[in-house]
C-alpha positions as a printed Julia matrix, in Angstrom:
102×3 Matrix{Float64}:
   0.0    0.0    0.0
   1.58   3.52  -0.93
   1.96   6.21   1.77
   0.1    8.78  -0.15
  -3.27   6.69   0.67
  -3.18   6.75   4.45
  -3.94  10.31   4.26
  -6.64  12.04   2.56
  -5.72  15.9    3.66
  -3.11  17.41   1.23
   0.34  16.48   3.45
   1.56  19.68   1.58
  -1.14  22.04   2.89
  -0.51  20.34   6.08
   3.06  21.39   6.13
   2.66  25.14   5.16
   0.07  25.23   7.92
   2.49  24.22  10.7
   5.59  26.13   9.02
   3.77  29.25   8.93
   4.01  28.91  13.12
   6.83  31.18  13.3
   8.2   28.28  16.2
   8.43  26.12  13.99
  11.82  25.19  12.07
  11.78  22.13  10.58
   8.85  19.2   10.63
  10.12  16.14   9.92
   8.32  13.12   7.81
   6.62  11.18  10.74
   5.05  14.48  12.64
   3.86  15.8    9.13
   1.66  12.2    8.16
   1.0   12.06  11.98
  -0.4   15.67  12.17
  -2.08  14.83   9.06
  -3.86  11.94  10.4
  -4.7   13.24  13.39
  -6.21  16.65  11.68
  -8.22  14.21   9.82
  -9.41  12.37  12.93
 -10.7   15.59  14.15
 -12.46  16.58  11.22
 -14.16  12.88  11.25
 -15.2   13.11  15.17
 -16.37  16.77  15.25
 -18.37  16.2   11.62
 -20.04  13.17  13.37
 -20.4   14.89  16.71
 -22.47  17.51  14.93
 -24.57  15.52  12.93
 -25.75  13.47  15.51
 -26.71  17.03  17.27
 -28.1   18.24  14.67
 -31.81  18.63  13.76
 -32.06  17.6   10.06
 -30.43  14.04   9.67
 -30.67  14.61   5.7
 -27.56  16.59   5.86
 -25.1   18.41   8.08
 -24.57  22.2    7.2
 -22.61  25.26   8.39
 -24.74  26.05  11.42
 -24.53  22.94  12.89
 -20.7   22.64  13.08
 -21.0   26.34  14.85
 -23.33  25.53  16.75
 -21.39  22.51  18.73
 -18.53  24.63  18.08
 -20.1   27.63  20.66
 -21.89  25.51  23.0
 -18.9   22.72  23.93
 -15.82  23.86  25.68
 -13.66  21.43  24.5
 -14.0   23.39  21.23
 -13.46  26.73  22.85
 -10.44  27.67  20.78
 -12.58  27.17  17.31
 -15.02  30.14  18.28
 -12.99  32.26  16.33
 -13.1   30.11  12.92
 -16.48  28.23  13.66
 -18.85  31.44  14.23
 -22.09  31.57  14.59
 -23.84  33.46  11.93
 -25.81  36.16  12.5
 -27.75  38.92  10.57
 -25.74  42.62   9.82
 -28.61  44.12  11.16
 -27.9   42.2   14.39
 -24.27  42.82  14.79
 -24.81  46.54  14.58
 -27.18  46.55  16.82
 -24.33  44.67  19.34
 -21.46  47.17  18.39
 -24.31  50.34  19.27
 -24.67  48.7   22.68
 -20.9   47.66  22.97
 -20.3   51.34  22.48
 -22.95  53.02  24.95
 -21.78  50.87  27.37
 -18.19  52.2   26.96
């Protein structure tokens, strides 16, 4: 069996991803298909996770993943990426109130 199959996220994407921490030197062969693997381990569990939260079983969409992503801690640090969406109107209406408060 080649290497190339064991992974199904783009090992090169992978790689500029964890070289563009500036921390980060060199990455050698085993922690790239290992981060790889494990990225796509995540992406498995917290797909599943959310479609067996979610309301419609027919198919799994963007509000679901944010959602879980906003409700569990364990997935605190994804608020940032994972949003939840909300309407223009709405989020002016928070920065008014953000500012009379200041």
């Amino acid at each position: 069996m080649a290497e190339k199959s064991l992974n199904t996220l783009p090992l090169s994407r992978v790689k500029t991803i964890m070289k563009s921490s500036p921390e980060v030197s060199s990455i050698s062969q085993e922690a790239l298909h290992l981060t790889g693997k494990a990225t796509e381990l995540f992406i498995q569990a917290l797909a599943k996770f959310s479609y067996q939260q979610s309301s419609s079983k027919s198919s799994l969409q963007y509000k679901d993943l944010a959602e879980i992503v906003n409700s569990e801690d364990t997935l605190q640090f994804l608020h940032d990426i994972v949003p939840r969406k909300i309407k223009a109107k709405q989020y002016l209406k928070m920065l008014r109130e953000q500012d009379e408060d200041d």
